[in-house]
C-alpha positions, 0 to 999 in steps of 0.5 A: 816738144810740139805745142799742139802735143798732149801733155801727160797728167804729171805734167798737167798736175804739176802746173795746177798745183804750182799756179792756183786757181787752176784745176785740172777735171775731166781733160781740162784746165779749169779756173774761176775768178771774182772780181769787184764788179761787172766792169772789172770782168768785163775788162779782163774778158776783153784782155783775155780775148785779146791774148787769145786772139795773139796765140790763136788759141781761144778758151771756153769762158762764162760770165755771171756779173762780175765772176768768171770761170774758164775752161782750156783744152785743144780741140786739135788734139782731142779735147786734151791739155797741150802747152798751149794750154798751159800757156793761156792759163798763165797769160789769164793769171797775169791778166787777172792779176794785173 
């Protein structure tokens, strides 16, 4: 399987449901994050921004003091849920987590 192909809803749902926070609404991998500060979001945002840069898949984020919210999908594909996706979301749990 391609990384750019569209993954089917099983496979997508059965991502979120084994790594939470993630949600899958209206083609998208969606997750929200709450952190100690603005700093601390501001770290992960540049972590983040980093990993996205290495993969050359970049996501939708958005950024309320110290919450963040982010939204994946491949716009190549049509706005759908592809690997890639699947891959970035991990990377950004692991950030988050770190």
């Amino acid at each position: 399987m391609n990384k750019t192909d569209v993954l089917s809803e099983v496979v997508v749902e059965q991502f979120v449901s084994e790594n939470p926070p993630w949600l899958f609404r209206d083609n998208k991998l969606e997750a929200s994050f709450e952190f100690a500060d603005f700093e601390d979001a501001m770290k992960v945002v540049n972590e983040v921004a980093g990993k996205a840069e290495e993969l050359q898949h970049h996501p939708f984020w958005s950024n309320e003091y110290n919450k963040l919210a982010f939204s994946l999908c491949t716009h190549d594909v049509g706005d759908k849920v592809t690997e890639k996706d699947l891959e970035l979301a991990k990377a950004i749990s692991g950030i988050v987590s770190a």
